[in-house]
C-alpha positions in Angstrom: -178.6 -64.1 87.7 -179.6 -65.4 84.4 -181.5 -61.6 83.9 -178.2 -60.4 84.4 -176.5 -62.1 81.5 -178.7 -61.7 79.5 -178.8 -57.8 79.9 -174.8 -58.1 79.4 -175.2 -59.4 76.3 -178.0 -57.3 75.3 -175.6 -54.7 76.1 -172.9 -56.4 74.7 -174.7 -57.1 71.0 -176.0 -52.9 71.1 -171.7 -52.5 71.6 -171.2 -54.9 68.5 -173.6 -52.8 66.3 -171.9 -49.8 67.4 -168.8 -50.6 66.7 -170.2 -51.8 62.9 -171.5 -48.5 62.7 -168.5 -46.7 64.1 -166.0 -48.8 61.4 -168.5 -47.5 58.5 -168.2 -44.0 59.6 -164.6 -43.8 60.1 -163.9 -45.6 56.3 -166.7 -43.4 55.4 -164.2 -40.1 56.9 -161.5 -41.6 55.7 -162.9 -41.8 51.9 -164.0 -38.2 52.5 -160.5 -37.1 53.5 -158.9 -38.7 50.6 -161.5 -37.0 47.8 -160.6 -33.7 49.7 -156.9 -34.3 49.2 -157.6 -34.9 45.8 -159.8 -31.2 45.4 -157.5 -29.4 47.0 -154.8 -29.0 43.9 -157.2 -28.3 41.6 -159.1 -26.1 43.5 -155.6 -24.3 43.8 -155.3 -24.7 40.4 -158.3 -22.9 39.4 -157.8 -20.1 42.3 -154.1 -19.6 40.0 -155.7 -19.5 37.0 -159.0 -16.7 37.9 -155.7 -14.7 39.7 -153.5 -14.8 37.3 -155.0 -15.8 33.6 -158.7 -14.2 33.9 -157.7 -10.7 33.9 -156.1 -10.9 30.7 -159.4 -12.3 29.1 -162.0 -10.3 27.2 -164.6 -8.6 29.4 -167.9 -7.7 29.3 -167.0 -4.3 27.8 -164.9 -5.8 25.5 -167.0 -8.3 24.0 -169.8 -5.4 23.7 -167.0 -3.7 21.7 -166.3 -6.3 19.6 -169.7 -6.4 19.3 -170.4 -3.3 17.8 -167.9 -3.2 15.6 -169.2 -6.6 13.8 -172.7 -4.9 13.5 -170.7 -2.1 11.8 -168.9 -4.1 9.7 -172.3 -5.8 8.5 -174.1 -3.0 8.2 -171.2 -1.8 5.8 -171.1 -4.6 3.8 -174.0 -3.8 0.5 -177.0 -6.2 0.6 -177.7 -8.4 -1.9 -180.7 -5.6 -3.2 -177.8 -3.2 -3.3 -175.3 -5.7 -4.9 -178.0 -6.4 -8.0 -179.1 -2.6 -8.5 -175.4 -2.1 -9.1 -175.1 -4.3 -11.8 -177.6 -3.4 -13.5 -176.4 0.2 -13.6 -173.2 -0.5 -14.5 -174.6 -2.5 -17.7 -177.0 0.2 -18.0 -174.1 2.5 -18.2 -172.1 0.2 -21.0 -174.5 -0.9 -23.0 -175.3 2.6 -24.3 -171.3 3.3 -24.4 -170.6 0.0 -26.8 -173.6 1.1 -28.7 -172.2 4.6 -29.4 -168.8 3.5 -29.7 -169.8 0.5 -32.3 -171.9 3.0 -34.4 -169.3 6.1 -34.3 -166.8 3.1 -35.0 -168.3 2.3 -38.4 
């Protein structure tokens, strides 16, 4: 009789640990359900957004454009080699004209 009792409370201590175990996992759910109720308006909110607000976004083709057309643009612009050869041609190009003028002007 006394190896019966204290198999029922073997069996009754593995039933306490259980149920420890079985209270973690059900807060444990419960926490899980609560972060998922949390997710789920801005996951909607992002789903809105890539529907409706992407689209009207630049692209891959458009940012290639844009792309191009800034290398353009630079490529236009003179370099600074460019910038100092035309000075000095245009003072090339007055310094003989106010010579001429100050000697035809005396």
């Amino acid at each position: 009789m006394d190896d019966g009792f204290s198999r029922a409370e073997e069996r009754l201590g593995r039933a306490d640990g259980w149920s420890t175990r079985l209270d973690a996992i059900e807060r444990t759910t419960a926490d899980i359900k609560e972060i998922l109720r949390d997710i789920k308006p801005k996951i909607d909110d992002l789903s809105s957004f890539a529907k409706y607000r992407a689209p009207e976004l630049a692209d891959k083709t458009d940012l290639l454009k844009m792309q191009a057309e800034l290398k353009a643009g630079i490529n236009a612009r003179a370099t600074r080699r460019q910038t100092i050869f035309d000075i000095f041609w245009v003072i090339g190009l007055i310094t003989p004209a106010v010579m001429l003028g100050s000697r035809f002007g005396h």
